[in-house]
C-alpha positions in Angstrom: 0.0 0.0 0.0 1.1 2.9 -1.1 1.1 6.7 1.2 -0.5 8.2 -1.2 -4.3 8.1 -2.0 -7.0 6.3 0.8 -5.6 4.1 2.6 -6.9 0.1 3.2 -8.9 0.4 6.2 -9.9 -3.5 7.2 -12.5 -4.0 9.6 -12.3 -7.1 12.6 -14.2 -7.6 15.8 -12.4 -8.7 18.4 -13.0 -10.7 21.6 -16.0 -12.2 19.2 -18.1 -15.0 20.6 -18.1 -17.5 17.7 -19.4 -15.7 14.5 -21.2 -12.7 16.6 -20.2 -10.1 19.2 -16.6 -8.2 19.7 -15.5 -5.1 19.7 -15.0 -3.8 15.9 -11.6 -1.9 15.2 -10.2 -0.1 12.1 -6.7 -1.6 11.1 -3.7 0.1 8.6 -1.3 -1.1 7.5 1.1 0.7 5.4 5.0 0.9 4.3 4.8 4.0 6.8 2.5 5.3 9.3 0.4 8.3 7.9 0.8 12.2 9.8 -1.2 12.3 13.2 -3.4 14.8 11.5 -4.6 11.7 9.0 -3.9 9.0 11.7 -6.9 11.7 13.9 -9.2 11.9 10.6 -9.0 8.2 9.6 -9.8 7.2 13.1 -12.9 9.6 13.2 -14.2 8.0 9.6 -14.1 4.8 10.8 -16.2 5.6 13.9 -14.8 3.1 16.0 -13.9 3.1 19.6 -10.0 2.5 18.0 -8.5 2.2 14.7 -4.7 0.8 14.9 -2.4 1.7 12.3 0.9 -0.3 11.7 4.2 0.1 9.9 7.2 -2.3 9.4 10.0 -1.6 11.1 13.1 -3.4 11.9 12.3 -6.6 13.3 8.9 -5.8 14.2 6.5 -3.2 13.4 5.2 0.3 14.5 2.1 0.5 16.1 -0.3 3.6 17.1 -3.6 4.0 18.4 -6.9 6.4 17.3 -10.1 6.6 18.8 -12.4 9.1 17.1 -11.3 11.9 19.8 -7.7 11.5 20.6 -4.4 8.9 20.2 -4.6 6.0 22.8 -1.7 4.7 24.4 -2.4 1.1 23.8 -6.0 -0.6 23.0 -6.1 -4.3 23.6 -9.2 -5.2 21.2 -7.0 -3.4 18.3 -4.0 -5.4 19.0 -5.9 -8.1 18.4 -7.6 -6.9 15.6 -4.0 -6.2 13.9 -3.2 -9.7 14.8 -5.8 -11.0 12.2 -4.3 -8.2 9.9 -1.0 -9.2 10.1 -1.9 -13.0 9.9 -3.5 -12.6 6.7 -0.7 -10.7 5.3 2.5 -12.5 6.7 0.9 -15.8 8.0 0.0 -16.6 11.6 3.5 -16.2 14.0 4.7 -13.6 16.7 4.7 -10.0 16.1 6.8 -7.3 18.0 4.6 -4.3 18.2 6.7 -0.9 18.8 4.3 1.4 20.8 4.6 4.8 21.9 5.6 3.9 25.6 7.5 0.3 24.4 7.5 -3.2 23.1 4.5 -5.3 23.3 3.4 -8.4 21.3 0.5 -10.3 19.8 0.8 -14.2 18.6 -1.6 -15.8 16.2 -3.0 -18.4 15.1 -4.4 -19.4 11.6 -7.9 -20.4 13.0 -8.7 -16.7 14.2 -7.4 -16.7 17.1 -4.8 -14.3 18.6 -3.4 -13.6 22.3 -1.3 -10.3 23.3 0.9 -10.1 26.1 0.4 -6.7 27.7 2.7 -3.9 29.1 4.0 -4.0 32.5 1.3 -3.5 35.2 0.6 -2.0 38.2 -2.3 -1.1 40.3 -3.2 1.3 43.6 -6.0 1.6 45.7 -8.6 4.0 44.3 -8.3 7.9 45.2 -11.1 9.1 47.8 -12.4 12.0 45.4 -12.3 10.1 42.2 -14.0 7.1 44.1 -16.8 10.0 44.9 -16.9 11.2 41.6 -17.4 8.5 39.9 -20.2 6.9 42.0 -21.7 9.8 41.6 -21.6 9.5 38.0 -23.1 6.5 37.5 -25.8 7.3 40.6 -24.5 4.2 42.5 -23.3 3.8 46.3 -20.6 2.6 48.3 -23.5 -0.3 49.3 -23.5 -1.0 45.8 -19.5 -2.3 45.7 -18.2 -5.5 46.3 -16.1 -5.4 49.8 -14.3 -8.0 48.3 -12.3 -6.2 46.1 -12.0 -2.7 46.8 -12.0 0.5 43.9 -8.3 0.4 43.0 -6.1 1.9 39.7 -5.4 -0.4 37.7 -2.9 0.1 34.7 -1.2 -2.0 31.9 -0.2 0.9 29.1 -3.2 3.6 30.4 -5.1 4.0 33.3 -8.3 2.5 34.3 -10.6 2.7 37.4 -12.1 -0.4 38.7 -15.2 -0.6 40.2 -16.5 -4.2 41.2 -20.3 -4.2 42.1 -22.3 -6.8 44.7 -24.8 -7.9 41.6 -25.1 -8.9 38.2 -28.5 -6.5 38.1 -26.7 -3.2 39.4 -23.9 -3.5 36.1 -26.7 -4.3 34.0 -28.2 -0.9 34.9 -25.2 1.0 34.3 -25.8 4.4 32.3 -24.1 7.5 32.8 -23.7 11.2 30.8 -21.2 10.8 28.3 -20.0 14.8 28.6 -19.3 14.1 32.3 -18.0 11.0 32.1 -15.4 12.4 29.6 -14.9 15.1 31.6 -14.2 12.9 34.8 -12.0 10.5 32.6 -9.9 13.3 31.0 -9.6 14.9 34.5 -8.0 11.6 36.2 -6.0 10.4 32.9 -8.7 7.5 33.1 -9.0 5.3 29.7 -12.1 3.6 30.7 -14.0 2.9 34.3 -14.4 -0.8 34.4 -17.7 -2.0 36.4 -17.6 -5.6 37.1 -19.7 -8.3 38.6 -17.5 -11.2 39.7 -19.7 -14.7 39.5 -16.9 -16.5 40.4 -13.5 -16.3 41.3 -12.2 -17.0 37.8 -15.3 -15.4 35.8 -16.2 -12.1 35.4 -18.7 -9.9 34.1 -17.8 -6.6 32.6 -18.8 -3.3 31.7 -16.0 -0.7 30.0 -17.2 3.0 30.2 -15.1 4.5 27.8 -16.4 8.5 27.3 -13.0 9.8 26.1 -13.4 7.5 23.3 -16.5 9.2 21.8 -18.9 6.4 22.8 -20.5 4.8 26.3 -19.3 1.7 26.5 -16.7 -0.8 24.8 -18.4 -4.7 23.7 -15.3 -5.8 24.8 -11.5 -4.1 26.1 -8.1 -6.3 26.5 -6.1 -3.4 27.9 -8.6 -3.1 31.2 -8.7 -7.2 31.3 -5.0 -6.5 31.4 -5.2 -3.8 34.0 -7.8 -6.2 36.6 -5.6 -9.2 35.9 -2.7 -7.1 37.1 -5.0 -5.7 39.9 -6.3 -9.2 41.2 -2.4 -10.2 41.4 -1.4 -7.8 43.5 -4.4 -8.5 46.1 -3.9 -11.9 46.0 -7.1 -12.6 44.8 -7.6 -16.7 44.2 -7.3 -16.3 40.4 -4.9 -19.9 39.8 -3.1 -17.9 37.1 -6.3 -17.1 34.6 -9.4 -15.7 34.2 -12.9 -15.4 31.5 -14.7 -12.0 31.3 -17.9 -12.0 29.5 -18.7 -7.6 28.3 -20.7 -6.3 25.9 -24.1 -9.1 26.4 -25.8 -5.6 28.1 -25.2 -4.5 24.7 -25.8 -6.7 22.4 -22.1 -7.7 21.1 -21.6 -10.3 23.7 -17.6 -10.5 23.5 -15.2 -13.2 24.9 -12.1 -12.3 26.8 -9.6 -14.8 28.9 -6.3 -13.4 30.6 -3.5 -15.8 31.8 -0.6 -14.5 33.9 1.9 -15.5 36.1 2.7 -14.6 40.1 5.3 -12.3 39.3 4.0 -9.0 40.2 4.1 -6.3 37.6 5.1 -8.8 34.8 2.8 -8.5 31.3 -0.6 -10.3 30.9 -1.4 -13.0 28.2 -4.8 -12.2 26.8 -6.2 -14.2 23.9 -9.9 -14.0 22.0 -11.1 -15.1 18.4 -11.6 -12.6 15.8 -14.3 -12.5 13.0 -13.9 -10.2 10.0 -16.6 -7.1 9.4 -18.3 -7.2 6.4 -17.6 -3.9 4.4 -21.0 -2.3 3.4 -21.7 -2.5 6.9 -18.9 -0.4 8.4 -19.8 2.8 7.3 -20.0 5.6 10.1 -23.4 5.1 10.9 -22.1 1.7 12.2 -20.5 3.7 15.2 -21.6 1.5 18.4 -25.0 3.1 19.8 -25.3 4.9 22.9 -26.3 3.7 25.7 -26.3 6.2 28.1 
């Protein structure tokens, strides 16, 4: 592909649940990565919550991230996405991704299937005010959380605020204003706020407000499993090294996540999904995920 003229977008969900559900994401792939002013106006086109663009370079390849709003430090569902990009254009294998903030990777499979080992993580308990704020934002309590495990920061490439709630009917209520969530996100350096229902140790149920990206919710986000997988570590939470997150069924794009990791605090999470390809005359802008706030 060429820099010159439009550019292949490809469209894949990610996280899908057999031929249905995922989160869609806009990949590129070109000999070099277009200006940030392009990188900005493609993203907004596609009307996704991420489009990835990707570049060869040295032994691996150049990755950025887009949502329609603003660049993304790293996007789990897009590096998966790429993943089935990549697969079809160089076979399945391991690919070293170059981010912004450092080396990742994603390893694929030819059936669909693709897994992404994560940045570094780390995780801290919740500040007081943002705790506040945020309840308040989605009109829930401190009666509405799980005592079990507590509001913490959780972070594996961006920031993301975790807020595990005592029922499965509560996070299926969730709904919020998407100006002051994005206004609340942007004022904490928040990527998404992650309300989860936890059914069992090792199974999760998971809602990804995600207002700086221009829409409510995510169907399904690999950098905040990332982020609570790194967060259950460091509380010692009985996880025996993996867990399955079910996000998206409250809106209709049921999506399929499972992380693996190992006790070694701080150390990168494997998270894997199946991918399905979008067809194109349905990927126009007025696909753009509906709001559900």
């Amino acid at each position: 592909m060429k820099d010159t003229g439009t550019p292949n977008i490809l469209r894949v969900a990610a996280f899908s649940d057999g031929s249905e559900g995922g989160n869609p994401a806009g990949v590129v792939i070109g000999e070099t990565l277009p200006s940030e002013a392009e990188m900005q106006h493609l993203a907004r086109e596609v009307g996704y919550s991420e489009t990835v663009f990707a570049a060869p370079q040295a032994d691996g390849w150049r990755v950025r991230f887009f949502s329609p709003e603003e660049e993304v430090a790293f996007c789990g569902h897009a590096t998966i996405a790429l993943g089935n990009a990549l697969t079809a254009r160089e076979g399945p294998g391991l690919f070293q991704l170059d981010l912004n903030s450092g080396r990742i990777s994603v390893e694929t499979k030819d059936d669909g299937s693709a897994t992404l080992t994560s940045p570094p993580t780390h995780s801290a308990k919740a500040d007081p005010d943002l705790l506040k704020a945020a309840l308040a934002l989605f009109e829930l309590d401190v009666t509405d959380l799980d005592d079990a495990l507590p509001p913490a920061l959780a972070n594996a490439g961006n920031n993301h605020l975790i807020l595990t709630l005592h029922d499965r009917l509560t996070l299926a209520g969730m709904s919020y204003d998407l100006t002051k969530g994005a206004e609340l996100m942007r004022g904490y350096d928040l990527t998404t706020i992650s309300l989860l229902w936890a059914e069992t140790p090792r199974r999760f149920h998971s809602r990804n407000a995600f207002a700086t990206g221009g829409v409510p919710e995510d169907p399904a986000t690999g950098a905040a499993a990332a982020a609570l997988s790194g967060y259950l570590r460091d509380i010692g939470w009985p996880h025996d090294g993996e867990i399955n997150i079910v996000q998206g069924e409250d809106m209709g794009a049921r999506s399929l996540l499972k992380t693996e990791f190992s006790t070694i605090r701080g150390e990168g999470i494997r998270v894997s999904g199946t991918t399905r390809i979008i067809e194109a005359d349905a990927t126009s802008r007025k696909s753009r995920l509906p709001s559900q706030h």
